[in-house]
C-alpha positions in Angstrom: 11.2 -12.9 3.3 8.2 -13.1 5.5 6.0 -16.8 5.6 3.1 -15.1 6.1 1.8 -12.4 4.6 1.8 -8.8 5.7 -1.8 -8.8 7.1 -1.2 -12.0 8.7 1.7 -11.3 10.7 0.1 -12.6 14.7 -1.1 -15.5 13.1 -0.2 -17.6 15.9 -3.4 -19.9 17.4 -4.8 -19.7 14.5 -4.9 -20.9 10.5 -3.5 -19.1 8.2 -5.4 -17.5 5.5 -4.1 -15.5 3.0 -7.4 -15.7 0.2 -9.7 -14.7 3.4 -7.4 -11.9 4.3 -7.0 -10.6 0.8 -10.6 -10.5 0.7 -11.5 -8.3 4.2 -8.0 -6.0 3.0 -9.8 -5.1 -0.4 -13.5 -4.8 1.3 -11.8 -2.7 4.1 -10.2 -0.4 1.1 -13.7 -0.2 -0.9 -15.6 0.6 2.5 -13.0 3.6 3.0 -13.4 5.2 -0.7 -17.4 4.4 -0.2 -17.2 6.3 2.7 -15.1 9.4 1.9 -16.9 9.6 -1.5 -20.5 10.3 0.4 -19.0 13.6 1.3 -19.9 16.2 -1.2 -17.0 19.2 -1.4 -19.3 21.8 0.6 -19.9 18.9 3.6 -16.0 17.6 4.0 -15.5 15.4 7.1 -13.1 16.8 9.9 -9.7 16.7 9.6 -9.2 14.0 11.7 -11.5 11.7 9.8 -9.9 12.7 6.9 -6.3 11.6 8.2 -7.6 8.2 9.3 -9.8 7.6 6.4 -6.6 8.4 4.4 -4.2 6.2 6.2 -6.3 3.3 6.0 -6.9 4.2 2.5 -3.1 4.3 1.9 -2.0 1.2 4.4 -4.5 -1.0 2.0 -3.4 0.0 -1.0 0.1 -0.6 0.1 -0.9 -3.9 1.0 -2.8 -5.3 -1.5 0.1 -4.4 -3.7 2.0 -6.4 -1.3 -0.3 -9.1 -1.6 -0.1 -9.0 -5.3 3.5 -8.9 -5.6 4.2 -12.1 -3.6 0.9 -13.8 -4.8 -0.5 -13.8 -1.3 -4.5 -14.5 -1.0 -4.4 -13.8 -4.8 -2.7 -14.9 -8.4 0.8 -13.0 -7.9 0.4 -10.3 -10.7 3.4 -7.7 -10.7 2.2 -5.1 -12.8 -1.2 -4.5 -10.7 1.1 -4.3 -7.7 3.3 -1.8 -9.5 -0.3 0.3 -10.1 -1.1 0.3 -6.4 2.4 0.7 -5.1 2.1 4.0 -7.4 -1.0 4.5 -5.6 0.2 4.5 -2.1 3.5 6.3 -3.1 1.7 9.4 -5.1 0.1 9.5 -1.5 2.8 9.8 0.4 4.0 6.2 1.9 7.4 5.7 2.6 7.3 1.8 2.1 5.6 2.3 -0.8 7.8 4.2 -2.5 10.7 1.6 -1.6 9.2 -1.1 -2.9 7.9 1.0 -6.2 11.7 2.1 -6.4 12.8 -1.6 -6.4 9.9 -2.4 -8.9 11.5 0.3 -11.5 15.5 -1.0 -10.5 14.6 -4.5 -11.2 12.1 -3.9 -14.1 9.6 -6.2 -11.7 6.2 -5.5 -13.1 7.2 -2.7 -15.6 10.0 -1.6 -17.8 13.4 -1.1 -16.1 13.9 2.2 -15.5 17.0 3.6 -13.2 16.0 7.2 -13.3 11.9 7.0 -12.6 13.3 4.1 -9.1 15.8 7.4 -8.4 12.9 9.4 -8.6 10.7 7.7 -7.0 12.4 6.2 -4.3 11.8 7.2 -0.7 14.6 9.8 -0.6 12.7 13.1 0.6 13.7 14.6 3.8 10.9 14.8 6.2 8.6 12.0 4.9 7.2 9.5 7.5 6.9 6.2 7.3 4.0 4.2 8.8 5.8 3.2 12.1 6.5 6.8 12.6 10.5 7.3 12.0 11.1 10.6 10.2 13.3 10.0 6.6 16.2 12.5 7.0 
């Protein structure tokens, strides 16, 4: 396990801190839905706006569910992580659905359930995960 959290990992020269970082991870998440949600259906940004806005979208919400599983920044609270690790999985995150998978096998934040952590558990062939490696 990591001593810092995720969204501090080149903390070196500097003090840790995890309650300051939990707060500019969830204003960076808010400021993405703000901004995609000022585009009406008829005036949709490009395409390439729309696969940054939704990684960053999808990197925070991974995140912050990392952040509330471990308690970093904020009370540790397993079921709101399990909610935003559904979040980033239903969107496509490989990590995500590893740690949602783990969440269901270990009954960590909701009921045990072997089948729905087979289900959905980062299995799929040709899902990417954020550093880029291809899931065969």
């Amino acid at each position: 396990m990591l001593n810092n959290p995720p969204h501090f990992p080149y903390s070196q020269g500097c003090q840790v801190q995890p309650s300051l970082g939990f707060s500019y991870l969830q204003r960076a998440a808010e400021s993405v839905v703000g901004e995609l949600c000022r585009f009406s259906p008829g005036a949709l940004p490009s395409l390439a706006a729309q696969g940054a806005a939704r990684t960053a979208v999808v990197l925070a919400l991974y995140e912050m569910g990392t952040s509330f599983r471990f308690g970093w920044g904020t009370a540790k609270d397993k079921k709101m992580a399990v909610e935003y690790f559904t979040m980033a999985a239903e969107l496509g995150d490989v990590d995500a659905q590893g740690d949602l998978a783990f969440c269901y096998a270990n009954g960590k934040g909701c009921k045990k359930d072997m089948k729905k952590a087979a289900r959905v558990g980062p299995t799929g062939a040709g899902r990417v995960s954020r550093v880029g490696a291809v899931v065969l």
